[in-house]
PABANU-447744 format. One line per 5 residues: number of its first residue (from 1); for each residue y, x, z of C-alpha. Coordinates in pm, 1 decimal, m for minus. Each point is the difference from the previous one (the first is absolute). Layout:
REM residues N
NUM	Y/X/Z  ...
REM end
This chain:
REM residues 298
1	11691.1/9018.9/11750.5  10.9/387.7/m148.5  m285.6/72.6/190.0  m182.4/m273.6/m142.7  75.8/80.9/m358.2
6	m89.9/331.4/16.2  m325.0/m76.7/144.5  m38.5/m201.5/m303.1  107.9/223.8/m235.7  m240.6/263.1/115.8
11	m303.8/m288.1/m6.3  109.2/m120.9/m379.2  m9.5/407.7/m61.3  m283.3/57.5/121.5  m178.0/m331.6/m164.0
16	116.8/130.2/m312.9  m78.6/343.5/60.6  m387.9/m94.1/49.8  m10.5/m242.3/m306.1  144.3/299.1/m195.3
21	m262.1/208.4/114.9  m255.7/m261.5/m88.0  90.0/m79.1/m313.1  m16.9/404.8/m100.2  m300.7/m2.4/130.0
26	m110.3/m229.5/m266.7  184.8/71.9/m289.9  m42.0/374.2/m16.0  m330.1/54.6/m6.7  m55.5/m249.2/m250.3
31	342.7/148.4/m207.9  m300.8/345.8/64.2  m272.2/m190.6/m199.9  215.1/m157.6/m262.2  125.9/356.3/m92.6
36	m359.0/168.8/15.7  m113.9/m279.7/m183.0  243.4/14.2/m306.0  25.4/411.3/33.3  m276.4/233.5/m231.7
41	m316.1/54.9/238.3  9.4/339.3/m71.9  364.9/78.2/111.3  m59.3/m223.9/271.1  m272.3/239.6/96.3
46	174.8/249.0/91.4  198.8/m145.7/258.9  384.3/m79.2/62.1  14.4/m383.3/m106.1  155.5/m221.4/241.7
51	178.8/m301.3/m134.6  99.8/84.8/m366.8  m214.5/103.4/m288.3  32.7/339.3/m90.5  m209.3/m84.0/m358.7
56	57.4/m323.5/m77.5  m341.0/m123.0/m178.7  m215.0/m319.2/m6.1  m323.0/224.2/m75.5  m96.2/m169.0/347.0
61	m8.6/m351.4/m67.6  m175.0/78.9/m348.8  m301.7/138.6/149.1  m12.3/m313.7/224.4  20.6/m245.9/m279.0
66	m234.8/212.4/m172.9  m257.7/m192.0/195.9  m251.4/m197.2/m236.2  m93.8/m268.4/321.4  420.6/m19.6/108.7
71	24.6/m354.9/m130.6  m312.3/m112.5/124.1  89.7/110.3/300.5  376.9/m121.0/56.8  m179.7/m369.1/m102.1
76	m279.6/72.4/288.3  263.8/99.7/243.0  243.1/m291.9/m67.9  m318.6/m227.5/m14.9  m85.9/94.1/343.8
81	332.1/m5.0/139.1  94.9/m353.7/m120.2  m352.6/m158.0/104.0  m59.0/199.1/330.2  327.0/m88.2/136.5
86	26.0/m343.9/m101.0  m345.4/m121.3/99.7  38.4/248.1/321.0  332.1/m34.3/110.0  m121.0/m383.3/9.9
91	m320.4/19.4/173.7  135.4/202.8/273.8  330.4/m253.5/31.2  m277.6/m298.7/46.2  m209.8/177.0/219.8
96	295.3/126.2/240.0  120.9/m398.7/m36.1  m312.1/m126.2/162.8  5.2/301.0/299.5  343.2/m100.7/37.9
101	m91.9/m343.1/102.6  9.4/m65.7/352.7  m297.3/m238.9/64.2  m240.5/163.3/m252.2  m367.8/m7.5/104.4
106	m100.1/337.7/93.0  302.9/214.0/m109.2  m50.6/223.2/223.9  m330.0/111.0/m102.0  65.5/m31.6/m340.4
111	306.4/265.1/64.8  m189.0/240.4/133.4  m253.7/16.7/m251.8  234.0/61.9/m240.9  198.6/272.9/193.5
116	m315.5/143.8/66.9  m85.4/108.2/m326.4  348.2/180.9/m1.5  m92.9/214.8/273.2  m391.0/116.4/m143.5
121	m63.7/9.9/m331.1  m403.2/91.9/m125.8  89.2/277.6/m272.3  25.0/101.2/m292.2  m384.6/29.6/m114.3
126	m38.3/m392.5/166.9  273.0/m102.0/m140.1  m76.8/108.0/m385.3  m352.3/m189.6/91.6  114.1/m270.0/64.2
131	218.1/m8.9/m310.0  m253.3/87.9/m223.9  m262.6/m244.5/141.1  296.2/m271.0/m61.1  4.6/135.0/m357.3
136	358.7/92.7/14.8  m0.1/363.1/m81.8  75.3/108.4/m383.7  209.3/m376.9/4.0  370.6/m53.4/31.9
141	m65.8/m243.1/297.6  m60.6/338.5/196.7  331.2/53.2/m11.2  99.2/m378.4/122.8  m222.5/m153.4/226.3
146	m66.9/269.2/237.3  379.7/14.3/80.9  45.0/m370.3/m11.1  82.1/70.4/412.9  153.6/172.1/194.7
151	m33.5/m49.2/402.7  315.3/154.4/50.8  182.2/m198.8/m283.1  m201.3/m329.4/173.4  169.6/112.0/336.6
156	361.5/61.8/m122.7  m19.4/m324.3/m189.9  m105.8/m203.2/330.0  246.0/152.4/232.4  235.3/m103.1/m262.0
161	m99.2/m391.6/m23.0  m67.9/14.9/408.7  406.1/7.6/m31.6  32.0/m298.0/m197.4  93.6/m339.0/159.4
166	m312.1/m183.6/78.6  203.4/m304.2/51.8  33.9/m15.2/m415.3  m345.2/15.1/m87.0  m114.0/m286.7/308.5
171	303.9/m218.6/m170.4  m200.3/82.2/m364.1  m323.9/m103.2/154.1  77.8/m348.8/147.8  209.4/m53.9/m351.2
176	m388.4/m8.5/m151.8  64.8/378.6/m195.7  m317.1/194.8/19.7  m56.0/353.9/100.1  m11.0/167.9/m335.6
181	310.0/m145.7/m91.5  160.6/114.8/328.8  m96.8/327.7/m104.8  143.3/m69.2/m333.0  312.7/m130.5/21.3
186	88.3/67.9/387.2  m133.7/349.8/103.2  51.0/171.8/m280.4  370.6/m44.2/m101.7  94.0/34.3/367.1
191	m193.4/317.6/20.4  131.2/174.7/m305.9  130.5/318.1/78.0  m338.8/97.2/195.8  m220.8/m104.8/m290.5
196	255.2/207.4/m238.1  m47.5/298.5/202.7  m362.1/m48.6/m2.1  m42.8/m34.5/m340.9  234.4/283.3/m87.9
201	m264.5/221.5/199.1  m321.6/m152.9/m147.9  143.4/24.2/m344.7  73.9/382.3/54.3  m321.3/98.2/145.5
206	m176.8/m122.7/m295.6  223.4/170.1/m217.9  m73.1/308.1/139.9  m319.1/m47.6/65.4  m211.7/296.5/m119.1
211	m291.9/46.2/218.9  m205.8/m343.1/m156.6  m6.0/98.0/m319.3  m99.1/372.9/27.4  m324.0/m115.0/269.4
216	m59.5/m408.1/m97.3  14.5/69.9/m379.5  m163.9/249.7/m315.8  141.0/m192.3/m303.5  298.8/138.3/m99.8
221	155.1/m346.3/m163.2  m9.9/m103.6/372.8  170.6/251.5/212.4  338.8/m96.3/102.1  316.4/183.7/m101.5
226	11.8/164.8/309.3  m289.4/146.8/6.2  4.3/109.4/m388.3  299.0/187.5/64.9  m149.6/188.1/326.1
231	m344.4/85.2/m184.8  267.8/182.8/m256.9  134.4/166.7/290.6  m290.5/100.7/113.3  m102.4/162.2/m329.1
236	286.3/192.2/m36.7  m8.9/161.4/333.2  m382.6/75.9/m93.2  157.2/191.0/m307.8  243.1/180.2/182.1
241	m285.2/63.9/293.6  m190.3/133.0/m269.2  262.9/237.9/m129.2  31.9/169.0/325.8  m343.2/55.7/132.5
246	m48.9/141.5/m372.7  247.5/265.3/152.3  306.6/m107.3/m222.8  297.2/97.1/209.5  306.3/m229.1/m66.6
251	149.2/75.1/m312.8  m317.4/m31.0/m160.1  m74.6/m313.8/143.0  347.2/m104.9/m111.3  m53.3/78.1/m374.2
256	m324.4/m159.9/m26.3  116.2/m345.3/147.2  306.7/m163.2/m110.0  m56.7/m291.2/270.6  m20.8/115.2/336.8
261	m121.1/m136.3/260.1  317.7/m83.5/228.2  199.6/m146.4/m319.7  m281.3/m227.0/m130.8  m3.9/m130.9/353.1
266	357.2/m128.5/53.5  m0.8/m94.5/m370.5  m332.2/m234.4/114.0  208.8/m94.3/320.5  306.6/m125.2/m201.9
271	m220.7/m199.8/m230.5  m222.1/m171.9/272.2  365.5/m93.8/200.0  222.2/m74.3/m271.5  m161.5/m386.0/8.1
276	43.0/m79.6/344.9  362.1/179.2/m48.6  71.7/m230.2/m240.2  m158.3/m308.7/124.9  133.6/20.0/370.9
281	383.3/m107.0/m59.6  m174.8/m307.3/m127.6  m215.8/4.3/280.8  271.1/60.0/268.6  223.1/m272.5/m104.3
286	m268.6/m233.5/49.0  m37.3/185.1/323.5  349.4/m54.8/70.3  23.8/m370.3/m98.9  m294.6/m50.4/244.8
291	116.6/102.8/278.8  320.1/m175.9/m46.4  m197.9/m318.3/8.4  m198.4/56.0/268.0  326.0/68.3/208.4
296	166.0/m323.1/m107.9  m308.9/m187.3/50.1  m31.8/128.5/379.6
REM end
């Protein structure tokens, strides 16, 4: 029918249209940070720079690696990452296995417990207390075992196995299989592309995790990558702060400070994403293949 096929042809245009529009609204402002990044911070100053370096230079990236505690921190960083989401991602897929059960002995009142610390938290001040009675601040394992859950992670991951066919895991049990190896060998491969996604969010928000290390931690040779980059930030933005109330109008400022401000930070932004840029084809294959198998196997 004509009418018909236009109608679709207008939908598939529009579709397209709006993924169009999406993906722009990705790639262009990060095409904006990959030319201030690789552009002279003083040019880059002065305004104009949009998606193509002006003057091309890698004075940037040098004052980045110019950090004496870089290494140290990259190690801390991937450290954390690795370890927190492992152990975590874990813990939070066994705990929303046993909510997930239907006969368990007081679910209910274990659930809400656990949702209610998601909806009131005691603070900041009680919160650093507590860690530093538990001897955990000025450690790495304040970066890990805080974060080991998540209640919303715990909730996503038991909505997922509530989907899963119960009948499997009653057919495991009367075949003598215990309940760890359920977990093991049952839950997990058919809940794949929910425990991918998971992880893929745990492992970035301890990638970019900043806030620990600048509060939880003095030492230097413990401060995550993340937050080594942002204390630079924060000292060159002092400079230039410094600069100005000193009453150096903008040219001044200019000549005085190679680095500014707005370059050093996209250069910092390229370096903390470039892993996760390069790690997530890997990651999204995986991603892929999972949910794949968890289609077949429903």
């Amino acid at each position: 029918m004509p009418g018909v096929t236009k109608h679709n042809r207008f939908n598939n245009f529009l579709f397209h249209l709006i993924v169009v529009l999406l993906c722009l609204s990705i790639i262009l402002p990060f095409l904006h940070i990959l030319a201030l990044a690789f552009n002279s911070g003083r040019d880059a100053a002065t305004g104009g720079i949009w998606f193509i370096p002006r003057q091309f230079s890698l004075e940037n990236f040098q004052e980045v690696f110019k950090e004496q505690n870089l290494v140290t921190g990259l190690g801390i960083s991937v450290f954390r990452t690795v370890l927190g989401t492992v152990v975590g991602v874990f813990l939070m897929a066994m705990t929303a296995w046993a909510l997930s059960i239907p006969d368990l002995p007081f679910k209910g009142t274990i659930t809400f417990f656990i949702f209610f610390t998601m909806l009131f938290k005691g603070g900041e001040v009680p919160y650093y207390m507590v860690l530093s009675t538990l001897n955990l601040t000025e450690t790495i394992w304040v970066y890990i075992l805080p974060s080991l859950y998540s209640v919303t992670n715990i909730l996503l991951l038991r909505s997922s196995f509530q989907q899963l066919p119960m009948s499997v895991f009653e057919a495991a049990r009367i075949d003598g299989m215990s309940e760890f190896n359920i977990f093991l060998r049952l839950v997990i491969p058919m809940s794949k592309p929910t425990i991918a996604t998971i992880s893929l969010f745990t492992a970035v928000g301890h990638w970019n995790d900043w806030f620990a290390g600048t509060f939880y931690v003095r030492s230097e040779s413990l401060k995550p990558l993340a937050t080594i980059l942002q204390d630079m930030l924060t000292r060159q933005q002092g400079l230039s702060d410094i600069l100005l109330r000193g009453g150096a109008n903008v040219y001044q400022q200019l000549d005085a400070v190679e680095i500014t401000g707005q370059s050093l930070q996209m250069a910092t932004i390229i370096v903390v994403i470039l892993p996760i840029v390069i790690l997530y084809p890997f990651i999204q294959r995986y991603f892929v293949e999972g949910i794949t198998i968890g289609s077949v196997k429903e």
